[in-house]
MIMI-366436 format. One record per atom (N, C-alpha, C): x, y, z. Coordinates in pm, whole numbers, plus 32768, in hexadecimal, padded with zeros to 4 digits. Layout:
REM MIMI-366436
XYZ...
This chain:
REM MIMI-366436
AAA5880A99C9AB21885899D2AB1A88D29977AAE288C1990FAAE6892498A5AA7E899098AEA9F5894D9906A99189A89923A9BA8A0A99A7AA0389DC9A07AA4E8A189A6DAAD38A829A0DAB278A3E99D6AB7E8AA599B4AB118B38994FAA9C8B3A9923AA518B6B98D6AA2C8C1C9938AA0B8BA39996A9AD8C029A1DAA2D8C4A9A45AA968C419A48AAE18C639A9CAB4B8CF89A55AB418CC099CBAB408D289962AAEE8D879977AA5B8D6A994BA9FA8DBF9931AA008E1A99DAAA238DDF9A58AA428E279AB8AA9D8E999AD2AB048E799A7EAB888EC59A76AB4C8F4599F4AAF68F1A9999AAE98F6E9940AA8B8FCA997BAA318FAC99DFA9D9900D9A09AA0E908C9A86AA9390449AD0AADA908C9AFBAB2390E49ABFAB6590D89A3DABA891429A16AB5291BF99BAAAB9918299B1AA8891DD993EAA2C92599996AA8492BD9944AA54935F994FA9B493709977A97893509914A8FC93559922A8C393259975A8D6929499BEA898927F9A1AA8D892D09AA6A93993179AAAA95B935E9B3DA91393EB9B1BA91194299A99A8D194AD9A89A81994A89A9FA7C494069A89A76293F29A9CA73C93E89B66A7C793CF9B8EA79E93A29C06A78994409C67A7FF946D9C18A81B94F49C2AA7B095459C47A76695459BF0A70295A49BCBA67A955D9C05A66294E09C28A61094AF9C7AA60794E49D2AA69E94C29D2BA6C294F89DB9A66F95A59DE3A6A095F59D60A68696849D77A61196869D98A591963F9D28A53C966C9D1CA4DD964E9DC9A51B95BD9DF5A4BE95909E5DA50896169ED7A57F964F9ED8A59F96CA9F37A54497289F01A53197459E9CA4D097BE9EA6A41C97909EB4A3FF97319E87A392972A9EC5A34296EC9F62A3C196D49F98A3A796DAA027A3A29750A071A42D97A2A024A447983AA06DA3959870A069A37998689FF8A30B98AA9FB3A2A09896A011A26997F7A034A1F097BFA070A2269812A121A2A497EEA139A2A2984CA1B8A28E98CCA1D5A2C99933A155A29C999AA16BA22099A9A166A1CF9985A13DA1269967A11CA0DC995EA1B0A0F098E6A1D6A0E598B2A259A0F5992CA2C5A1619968A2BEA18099D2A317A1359A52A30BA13A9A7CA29AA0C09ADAA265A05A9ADFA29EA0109A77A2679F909A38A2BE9F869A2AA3439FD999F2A3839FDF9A01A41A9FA89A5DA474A02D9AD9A426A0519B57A4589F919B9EA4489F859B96A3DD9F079BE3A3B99E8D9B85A40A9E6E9AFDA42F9DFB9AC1A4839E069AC3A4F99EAA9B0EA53D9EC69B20A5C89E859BCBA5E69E779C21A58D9E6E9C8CA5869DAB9CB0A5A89D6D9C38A54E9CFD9C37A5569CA69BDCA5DA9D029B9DA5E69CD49B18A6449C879B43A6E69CB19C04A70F9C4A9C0AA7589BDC9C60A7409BDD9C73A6E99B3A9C93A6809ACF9BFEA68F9B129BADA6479AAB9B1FA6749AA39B29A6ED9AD29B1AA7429AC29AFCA7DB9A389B3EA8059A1B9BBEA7C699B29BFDA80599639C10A79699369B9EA76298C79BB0A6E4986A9BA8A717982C9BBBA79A97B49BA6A78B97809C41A7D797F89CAAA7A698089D1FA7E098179D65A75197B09DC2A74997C59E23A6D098339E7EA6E198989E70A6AB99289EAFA6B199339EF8A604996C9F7DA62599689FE7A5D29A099FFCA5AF9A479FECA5379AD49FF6A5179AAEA07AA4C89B3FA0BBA4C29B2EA13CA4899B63A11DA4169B32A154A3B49B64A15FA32F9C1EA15DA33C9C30A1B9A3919CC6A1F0A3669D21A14DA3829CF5A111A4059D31A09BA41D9D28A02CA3BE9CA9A00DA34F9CC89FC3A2FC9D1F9FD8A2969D3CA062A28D9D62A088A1FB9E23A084A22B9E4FA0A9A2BE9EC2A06FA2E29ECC9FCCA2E09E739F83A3119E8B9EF9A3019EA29ED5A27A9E729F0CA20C9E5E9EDFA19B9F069EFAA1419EFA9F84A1929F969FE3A138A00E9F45A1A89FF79F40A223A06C9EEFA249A08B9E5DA22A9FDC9E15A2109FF59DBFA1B0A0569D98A1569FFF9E0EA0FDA0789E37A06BA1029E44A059A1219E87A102A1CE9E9FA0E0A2059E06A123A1C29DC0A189A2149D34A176A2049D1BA140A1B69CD8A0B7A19C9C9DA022A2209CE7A005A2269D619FFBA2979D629FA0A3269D319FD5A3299D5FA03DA3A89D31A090A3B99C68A083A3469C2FA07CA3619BD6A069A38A9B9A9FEEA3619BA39F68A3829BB99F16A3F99BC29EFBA4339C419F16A4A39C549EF1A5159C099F41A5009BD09FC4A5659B75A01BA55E9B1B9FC2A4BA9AD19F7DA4C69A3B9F4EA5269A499ED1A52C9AD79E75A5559AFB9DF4A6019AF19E16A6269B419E86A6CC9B219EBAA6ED9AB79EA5A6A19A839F10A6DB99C39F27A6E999959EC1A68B99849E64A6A9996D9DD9A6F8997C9D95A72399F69D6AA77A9A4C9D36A7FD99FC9D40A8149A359DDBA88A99D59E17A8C299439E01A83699049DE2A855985F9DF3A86D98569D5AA834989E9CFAA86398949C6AA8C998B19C4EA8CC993E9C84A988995E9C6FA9F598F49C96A9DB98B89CFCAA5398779D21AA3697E29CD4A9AC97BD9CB5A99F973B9C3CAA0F97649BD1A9E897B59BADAA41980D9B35AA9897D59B41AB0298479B94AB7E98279BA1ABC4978A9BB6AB77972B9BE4ABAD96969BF6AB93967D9B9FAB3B96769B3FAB1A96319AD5AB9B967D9A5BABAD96D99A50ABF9973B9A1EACA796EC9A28ACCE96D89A8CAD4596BC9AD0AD3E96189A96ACEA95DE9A92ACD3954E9A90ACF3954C99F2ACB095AB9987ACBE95889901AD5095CF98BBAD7796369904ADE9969B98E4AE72962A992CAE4D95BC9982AECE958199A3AED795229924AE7094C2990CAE9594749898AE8F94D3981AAE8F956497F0AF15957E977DAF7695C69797AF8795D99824B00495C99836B065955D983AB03194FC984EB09A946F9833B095946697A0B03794839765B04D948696C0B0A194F29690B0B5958396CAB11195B2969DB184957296D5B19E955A9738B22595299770B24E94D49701B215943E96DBB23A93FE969DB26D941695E3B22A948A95DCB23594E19554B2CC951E9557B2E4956695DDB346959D95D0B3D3953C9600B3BC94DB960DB425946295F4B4419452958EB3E0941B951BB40093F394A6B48694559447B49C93E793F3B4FE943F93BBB50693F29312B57E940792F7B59193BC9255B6129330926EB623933A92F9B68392B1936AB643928A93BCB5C392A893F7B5689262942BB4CA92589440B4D1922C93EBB44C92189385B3EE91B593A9B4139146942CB3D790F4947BB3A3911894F9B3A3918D951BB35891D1954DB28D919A9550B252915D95B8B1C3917795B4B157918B960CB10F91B795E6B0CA91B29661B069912D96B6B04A9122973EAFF190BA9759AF6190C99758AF0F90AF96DCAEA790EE96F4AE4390AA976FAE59905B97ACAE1E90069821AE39907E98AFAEBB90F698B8AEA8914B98F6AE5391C39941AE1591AF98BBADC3926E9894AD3F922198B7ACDB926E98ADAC4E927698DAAC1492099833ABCA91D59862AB60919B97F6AB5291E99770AB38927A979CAB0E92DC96F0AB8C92EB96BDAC0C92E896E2AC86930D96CAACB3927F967CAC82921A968EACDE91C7966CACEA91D295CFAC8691EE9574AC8391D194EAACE2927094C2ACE692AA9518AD72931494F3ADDD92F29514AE0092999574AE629266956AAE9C91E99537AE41919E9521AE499138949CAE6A918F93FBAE2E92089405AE44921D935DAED392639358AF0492B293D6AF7A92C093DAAFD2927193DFAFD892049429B02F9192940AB04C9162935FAFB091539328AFD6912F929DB03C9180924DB00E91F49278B06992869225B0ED924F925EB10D925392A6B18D922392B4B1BC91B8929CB17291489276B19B90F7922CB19D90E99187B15291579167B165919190BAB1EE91C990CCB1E391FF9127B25C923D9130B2F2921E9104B2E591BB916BB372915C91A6B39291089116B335910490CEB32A90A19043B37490F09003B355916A8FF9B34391C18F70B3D392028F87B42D921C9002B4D1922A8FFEB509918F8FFAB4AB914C900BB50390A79014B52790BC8F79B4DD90C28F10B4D490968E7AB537913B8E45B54591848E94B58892238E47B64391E38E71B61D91BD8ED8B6A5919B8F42B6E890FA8EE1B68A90C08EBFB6A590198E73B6EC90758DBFB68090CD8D89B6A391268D46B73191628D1DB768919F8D70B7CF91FD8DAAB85B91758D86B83291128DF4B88E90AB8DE3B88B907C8D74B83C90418D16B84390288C9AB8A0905F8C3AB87590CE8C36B8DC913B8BDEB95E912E8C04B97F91428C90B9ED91288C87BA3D90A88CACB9F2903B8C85BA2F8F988C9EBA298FAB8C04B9FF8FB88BA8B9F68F7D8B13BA488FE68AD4BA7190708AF1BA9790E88A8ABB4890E08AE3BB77908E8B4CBBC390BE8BAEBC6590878B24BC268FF08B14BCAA8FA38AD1BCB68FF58A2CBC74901B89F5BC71906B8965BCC290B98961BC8F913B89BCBCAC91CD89D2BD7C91978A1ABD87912B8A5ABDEF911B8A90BE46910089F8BE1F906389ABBE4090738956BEA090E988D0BE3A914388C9BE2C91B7885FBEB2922288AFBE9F9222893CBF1392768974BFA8925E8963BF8491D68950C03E919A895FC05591A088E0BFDD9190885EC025919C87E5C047921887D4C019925987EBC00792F787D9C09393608824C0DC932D88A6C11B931888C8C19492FB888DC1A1926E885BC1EE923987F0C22592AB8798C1C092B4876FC1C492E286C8C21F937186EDC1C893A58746C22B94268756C2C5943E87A9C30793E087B6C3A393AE87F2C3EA940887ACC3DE940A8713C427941C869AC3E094558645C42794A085CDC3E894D08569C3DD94598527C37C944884DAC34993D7845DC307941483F1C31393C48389C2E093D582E6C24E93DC82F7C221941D8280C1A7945182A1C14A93C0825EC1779356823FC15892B8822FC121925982BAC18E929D8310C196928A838BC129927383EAC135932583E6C0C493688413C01F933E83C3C01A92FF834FBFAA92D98333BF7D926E835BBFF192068337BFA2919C8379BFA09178844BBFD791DA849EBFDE91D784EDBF3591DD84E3BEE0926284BCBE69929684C0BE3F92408482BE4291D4841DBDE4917683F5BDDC913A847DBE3B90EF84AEBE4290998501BDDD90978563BDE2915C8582BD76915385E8BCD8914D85CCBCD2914B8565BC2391478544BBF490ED8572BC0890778564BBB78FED85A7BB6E90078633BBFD90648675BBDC90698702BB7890E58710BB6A913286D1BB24918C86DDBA94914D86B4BA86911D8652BA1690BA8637B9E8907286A2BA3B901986E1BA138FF48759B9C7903887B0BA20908387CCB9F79100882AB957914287F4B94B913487BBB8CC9183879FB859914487A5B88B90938765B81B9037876BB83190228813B88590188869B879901A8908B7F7907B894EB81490D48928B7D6916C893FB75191368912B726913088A9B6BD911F886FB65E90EF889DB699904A88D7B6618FE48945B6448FF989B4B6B5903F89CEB66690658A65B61590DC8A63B603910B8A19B586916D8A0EB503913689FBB50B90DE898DB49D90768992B46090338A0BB4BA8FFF8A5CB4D18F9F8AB6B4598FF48B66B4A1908F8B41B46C90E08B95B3C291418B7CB3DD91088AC8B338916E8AB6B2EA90EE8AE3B2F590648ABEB2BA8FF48ABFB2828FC98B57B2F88FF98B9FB2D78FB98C37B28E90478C82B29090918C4DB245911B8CBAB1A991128CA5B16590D28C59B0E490858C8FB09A90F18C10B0B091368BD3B06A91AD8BA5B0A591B68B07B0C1912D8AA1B0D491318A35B06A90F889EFB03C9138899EAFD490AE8952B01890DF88ADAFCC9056889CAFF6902787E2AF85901E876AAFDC905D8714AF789032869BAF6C8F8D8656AF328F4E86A4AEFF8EE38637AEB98EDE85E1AED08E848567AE778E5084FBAE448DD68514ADE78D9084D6ADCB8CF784B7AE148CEF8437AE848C948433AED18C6583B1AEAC8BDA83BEAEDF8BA3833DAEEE8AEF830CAF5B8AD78360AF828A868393B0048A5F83F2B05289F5836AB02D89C68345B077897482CEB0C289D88291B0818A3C8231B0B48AA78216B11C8AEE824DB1238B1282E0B1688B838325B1E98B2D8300B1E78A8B8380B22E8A77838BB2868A04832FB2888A09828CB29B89F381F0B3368A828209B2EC8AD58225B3208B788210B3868B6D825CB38A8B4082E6B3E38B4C8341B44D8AF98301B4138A8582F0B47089FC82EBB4FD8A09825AB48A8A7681F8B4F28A58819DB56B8AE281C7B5668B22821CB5E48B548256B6568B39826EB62C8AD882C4B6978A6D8309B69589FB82C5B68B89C5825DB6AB896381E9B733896181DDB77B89D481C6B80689C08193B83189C9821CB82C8A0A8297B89B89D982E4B881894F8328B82C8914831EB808888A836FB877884E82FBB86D886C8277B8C188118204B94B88268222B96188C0822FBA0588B08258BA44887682DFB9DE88598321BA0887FE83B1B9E48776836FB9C487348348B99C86B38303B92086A1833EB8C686BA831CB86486AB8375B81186A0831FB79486618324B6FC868D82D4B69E86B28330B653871E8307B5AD8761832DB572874882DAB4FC86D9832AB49586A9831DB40C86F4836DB3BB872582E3B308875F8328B2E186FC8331B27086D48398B1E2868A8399B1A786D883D7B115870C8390B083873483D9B01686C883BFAFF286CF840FAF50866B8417AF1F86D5842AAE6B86BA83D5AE0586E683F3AE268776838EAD8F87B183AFADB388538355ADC888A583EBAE3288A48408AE4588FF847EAE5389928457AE1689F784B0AE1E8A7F84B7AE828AAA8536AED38B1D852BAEC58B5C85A2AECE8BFF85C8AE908C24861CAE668CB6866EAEF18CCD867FAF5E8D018623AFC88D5C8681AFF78DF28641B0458E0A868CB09C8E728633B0F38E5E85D4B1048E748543B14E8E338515B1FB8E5B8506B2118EC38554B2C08EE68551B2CF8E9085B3B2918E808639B2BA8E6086E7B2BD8D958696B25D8D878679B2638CE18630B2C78C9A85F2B2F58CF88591B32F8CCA8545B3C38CF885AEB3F08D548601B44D8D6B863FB4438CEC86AFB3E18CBE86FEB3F18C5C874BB41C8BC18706B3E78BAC869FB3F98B298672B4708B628625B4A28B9D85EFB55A8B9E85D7B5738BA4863AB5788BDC86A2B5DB8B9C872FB6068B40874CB5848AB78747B56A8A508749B5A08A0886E1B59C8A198667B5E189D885FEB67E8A0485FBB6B58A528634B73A8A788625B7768A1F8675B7498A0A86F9B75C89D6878FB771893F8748B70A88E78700B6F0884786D0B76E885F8672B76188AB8623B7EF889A85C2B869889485F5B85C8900865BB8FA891A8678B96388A386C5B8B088418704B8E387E28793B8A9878E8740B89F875186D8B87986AD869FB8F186858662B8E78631866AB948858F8639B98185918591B9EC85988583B9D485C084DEB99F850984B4B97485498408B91584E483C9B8A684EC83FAB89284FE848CB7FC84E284B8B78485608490B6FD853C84AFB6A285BA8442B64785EB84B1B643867184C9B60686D284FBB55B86D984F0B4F286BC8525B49A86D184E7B4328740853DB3F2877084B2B3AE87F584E7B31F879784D0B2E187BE8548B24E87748528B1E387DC855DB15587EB8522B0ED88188576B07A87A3854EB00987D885B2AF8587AC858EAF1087ED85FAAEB787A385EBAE0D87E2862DAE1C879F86ABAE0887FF8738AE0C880287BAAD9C87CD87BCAD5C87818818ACD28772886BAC5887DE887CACB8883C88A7AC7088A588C9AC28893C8857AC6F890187BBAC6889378746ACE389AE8760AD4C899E878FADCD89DF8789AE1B898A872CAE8F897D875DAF09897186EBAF7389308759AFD388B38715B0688884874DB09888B586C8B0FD88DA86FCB1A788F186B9B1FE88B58716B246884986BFB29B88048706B32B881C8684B39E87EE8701B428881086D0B469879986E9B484872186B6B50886BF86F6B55A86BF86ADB5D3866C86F0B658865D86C5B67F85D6870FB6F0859B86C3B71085558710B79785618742B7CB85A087ACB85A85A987CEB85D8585886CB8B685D088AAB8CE85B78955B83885BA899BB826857989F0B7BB858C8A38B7D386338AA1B74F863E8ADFB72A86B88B2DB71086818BC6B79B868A8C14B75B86528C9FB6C586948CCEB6BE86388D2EB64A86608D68B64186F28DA8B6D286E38E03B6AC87738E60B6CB87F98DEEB6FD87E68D86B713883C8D14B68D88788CD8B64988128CD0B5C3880F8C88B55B88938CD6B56488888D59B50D88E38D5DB55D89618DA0B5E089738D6CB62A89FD8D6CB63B8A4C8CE8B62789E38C70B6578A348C23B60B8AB78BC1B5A68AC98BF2B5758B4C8BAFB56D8BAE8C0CB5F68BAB8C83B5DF8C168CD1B65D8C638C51B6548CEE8CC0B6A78D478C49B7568D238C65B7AC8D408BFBB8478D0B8C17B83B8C818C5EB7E68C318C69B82C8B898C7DB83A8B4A8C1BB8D98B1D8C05B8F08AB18BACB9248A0D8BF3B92489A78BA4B92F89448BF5B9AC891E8BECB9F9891A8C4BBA8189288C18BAC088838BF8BB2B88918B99BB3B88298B41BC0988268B45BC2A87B78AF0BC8087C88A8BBCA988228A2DBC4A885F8A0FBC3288CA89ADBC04893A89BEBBFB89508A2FBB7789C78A5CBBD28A538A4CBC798A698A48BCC58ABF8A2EBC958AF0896BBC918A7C8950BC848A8288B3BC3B8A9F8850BB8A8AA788C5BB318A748880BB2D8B40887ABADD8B658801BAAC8BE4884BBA3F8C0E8850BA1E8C84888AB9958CA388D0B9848CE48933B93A8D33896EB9468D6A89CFB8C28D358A58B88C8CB78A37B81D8C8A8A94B7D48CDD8A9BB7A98D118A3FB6ED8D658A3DB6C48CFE89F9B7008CBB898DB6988C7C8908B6198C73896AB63A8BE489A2B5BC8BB189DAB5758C0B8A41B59A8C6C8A90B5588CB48AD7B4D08CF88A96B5248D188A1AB4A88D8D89A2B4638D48899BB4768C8C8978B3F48C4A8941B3A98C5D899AB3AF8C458A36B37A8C2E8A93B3088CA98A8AB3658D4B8A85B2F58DA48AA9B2B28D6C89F8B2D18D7D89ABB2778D73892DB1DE8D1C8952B2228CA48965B1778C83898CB14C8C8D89F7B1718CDD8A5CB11B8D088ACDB0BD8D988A9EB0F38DAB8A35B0A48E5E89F5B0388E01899FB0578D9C894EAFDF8D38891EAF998D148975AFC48CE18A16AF718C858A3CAF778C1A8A2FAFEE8BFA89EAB00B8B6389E3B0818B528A50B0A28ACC8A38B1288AB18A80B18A8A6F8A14B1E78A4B8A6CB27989FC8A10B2B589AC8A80B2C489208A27B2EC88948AB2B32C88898A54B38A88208AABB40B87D68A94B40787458AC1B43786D18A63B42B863F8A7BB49785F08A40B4DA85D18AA4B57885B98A9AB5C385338AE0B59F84CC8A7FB5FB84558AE9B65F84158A9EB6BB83BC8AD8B73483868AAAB6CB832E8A45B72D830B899FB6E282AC8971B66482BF88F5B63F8361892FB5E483A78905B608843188C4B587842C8847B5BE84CD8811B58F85388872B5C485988870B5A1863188E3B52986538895B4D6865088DEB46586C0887DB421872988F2B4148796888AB3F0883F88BBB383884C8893B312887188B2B284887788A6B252890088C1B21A891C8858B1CE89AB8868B1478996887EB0F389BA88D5B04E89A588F8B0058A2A88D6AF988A558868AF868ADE8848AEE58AA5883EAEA98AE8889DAE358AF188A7ADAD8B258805AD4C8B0A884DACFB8B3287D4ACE48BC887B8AD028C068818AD0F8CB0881FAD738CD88883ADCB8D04884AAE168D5488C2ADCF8DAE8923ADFD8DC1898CADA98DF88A0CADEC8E7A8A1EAE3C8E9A89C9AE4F8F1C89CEAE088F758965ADDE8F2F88E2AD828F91887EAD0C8FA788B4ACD28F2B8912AC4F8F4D8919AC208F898999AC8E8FA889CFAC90900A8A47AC9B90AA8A0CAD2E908589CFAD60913A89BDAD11915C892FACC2911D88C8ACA791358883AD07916287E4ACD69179878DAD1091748712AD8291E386F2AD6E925F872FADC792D48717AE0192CB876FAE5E927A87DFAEE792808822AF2692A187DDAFA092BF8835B02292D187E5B04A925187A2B09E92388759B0F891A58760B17691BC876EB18691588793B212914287DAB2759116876CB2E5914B8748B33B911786E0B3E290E68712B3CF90AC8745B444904987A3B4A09062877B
C-alpha cells in the first residue's frame, strides 16, 4: 500500500515538474529540426542525382560538359543549401519562440497566484496561504518559504496584538482608579493637606503602573526570539542565601518560616538580575498562598545532566489540575475566594516562564490535595542562549 501510494506521488511529482516538460520540450524541437534537416538533405541530393542521372546513362559515350554548365550547377547547388538552411533556421526559430512563450505563460501564471495571494493578505487576514502542491515542482520550495513568512508573520502581530491587549487589560483598572480620585478631589476647593495626601495616595498606583509596564516589556523583549543574556557561573548556595534573606522578614510577618536546603556543591549558568527576579516571583507567590505557621522552603541541588534544580514549596491550597497547566500563561489567575483580594497583575508566573526559556531551562508545577505545591526551576549546564549569541549581547534588564 505504501509502495503504491509512493509511485503514485512520485507520478504526480513528475507531472507537475517544470523541468521535465521544458526537457521534453526541447527534445521534441530538436527531433523537428533534425528531420526537417535529413529531408532537406535528401531533397538536395535528389534534385542534384536527377540532374546528372542522364550523363550515366551514356557512359560508355565520351560526353563533353561545358565549363559554364558546371559552374551554374554548382552556383544552384549553393543557393538551395542556402534556401534550405534558412527554411530549417525558420522552423526553428518559430518552434522556439512559441516554446518560449508556453513555458513563459506556464511560470508567469504560478506568480501570479503568488501575487494574488500577497495582495489578499492584510494585518485581518493573515491566514491567507498558498498550496504549494499547485505550482510546478521548481516552484514549490518558493512557495513553501512563502508560506513560512507568513507564518513569522501571523506570529509576530499575534504577540504585538497579545501586546496591545496587555497594556490595556493591566493599566485599564489604575488609570480608572486615579480618574475618579482626581475627579473627587476637584468637586471643591480643599486645603493644601488635602491636596497632598490625595497625591500621596496616588503613588502606589503609579508604582504599579510602571512595574505593569515594565513586565510587559520584558514579557515582549523575552518572547520576540532575539534577546540573549549575560550569564555567569555562580555558587547557587550563595545566590540563593542572598535571595532568601530578603524575604526573611515578610515570611515572619505572615507567620511563616523560610527554610534553605542545597545538596551537593551546586553551580548555576544564569543571569543574575533575571534569577534572582524569577525566584522572587516564586517566593512571593509560596508566601502569599501558604498556611500560616507552616514553612516555605527554598531548595536547590546538582541536575543529572550537571545543571541545577531550584525548587519553591509551600504548604497551602492545592493547584487544580486544569489550573496547572494554565498558569504561566500571561493575566491567568486561578480564581478563588480571594482572588478580588489577592494582588497582582498575572505576569508573575508568565516572566518566570520566559526567564527560563532565555536559560534554556524550564519551570514545572506539582500540586496535589494533601501535598506541598512545589515550583521547580530546571537550568541547564550552559544556557543556549550564551553559547549561541555569544558573550557581548545585549542583556536584558526586566
Amino acid at each position: 500500500m505504501s509502495s503504491n501510494t509512493t509511485t503514485a506521488e512520485s507520478r504526480r511529482a513528475l507531472r507537475r515538474s517544470l523541468t521535465l516538460k521544458i526537457a521534453l520540450a526541447i527534445a521534441a524541437i530538436t527531433l523537428l529540426l533534425i528531420t526537417a534537416s535529413f529531408w532537406m538533405v535528401i531533397y538536395l541530393l535528389g534534385q542534384d542525382f536527377d540532374d546528372i542521372e542522364p550523363l550515366l546513362a551514356s557512359a560508355g559515350t565520351m560526353v563533353h560538359i561545358p565549363a559554364e554548365d558546371l559552374l551554374a550547377r554548382r552556383h544552384a547547388f549553393a543557393l538551395r543549401s542556402w534556401r534550405a538552411f534558412a527554411l530549417t533556421l525558420g522552423v526553428g526559430a518559430l518552434a522556439a519562440s512559441l516554446f518560449a512563450w508556453c513555458t513563459t505563460r506556464l511560470i508567469l501564471s504560478s506568480a501570479n497566484r503568488l501575487a494574488h495571494t500577497a495582495n489578499r493578505i492584510s494585518a485581518h487576514a493573515l491566514n491567507e496561504r498558498l498550496a504549494p502542491e499547485d505550482n510546478p515542482a521548481e516552484l514549490e520550495p518558493v512557495a513553501r518559504a512563502f508560506n513560512h513568512m507568513l507564518d513569522r508573520l501571523q506570529d509576530s502581530f499575534s504577540r504585538l496584538s497579545g501586546f496591545s491587549s496587555d497594556i490595556a487589560h493591566d493599566l485599564r483598572a489604575p488609570i480608572h482608579r486615579l480618574l475618579i480620585a482626581a475627579q473627587v478631589t476637584l468637586d471643591r476647593p480643599r486645603s493644601a493637606e488635602e491636596y497632598r495626601a490625595v497625591i500621596e495616595s496616588a503613588v502606589p498606583a503609579y508604582e504599579r503602573m510602571g512595574r505593569l509596564i515594565e513586565n510587559i516589556l520584558f514579557l515582549a523583549r523575552a518572547e520576540s526570539k532575539q534577546s540573549a543574556i549575560h550569564a555567569t557561573l555562580m555558587p547557587l548556595e550563595q545566590r540563593l542565601e542572598a535571595i532568601a534573606g530578603f524575604f526573611e522578614l515578610l515570611a515572619e510577618e505572615r507567620g511563616l518560616q523560610l527554610a534553605l536546603q542545597i545538596e551537593g556543591n551546586a553551580h548555576v549558568w544564569a543571569d543574575d538580575t533575571l534569577l534572582a527576579r524569577a525566584i522572587a516571583n516564586l517566593l512571593t507567590n509560596a508566601i502569599r498562598h501558604a498556611l500560616q505557621g507552616s514553612t516555605v522552603v527554598l531548595s536547590g541541588a546538582v541536575s543529572s545532566d550537571g545543571g541545577c534544580h531550584i525548587s519553591i514549596s509551600n504548604e497551602g491550597e492545592p493547584i487544580a489540575p486544569e489550573h496547572q497547566v494554565k498558569i504561566f500563561d500571561r493575566n491567568y489567575r486561578v480564581e478563588g475566594p480571594h482572588t478580588e483580594e489577592t494582588p497582582g497583575s498575572g505576569l508573575g508566573l508568565a516572566i518566570v516562564k520566559s526567564t527560563m526559556e532565555l536559560h534554556g531551562g524550564t519551570v514545572s508545577v506539582r500540586s496535589a490535595p494533601g501535598q506541598p505545591t512545589v515550583f521547580t526551576l530546571s537550568f541547564p549546564a550552559q544556557p543556549q542562549r550564551v553559547s549561541e549569541a555569544g558573550p557581548h549581547r545585549a542583556r536584558i534588564h526586566g
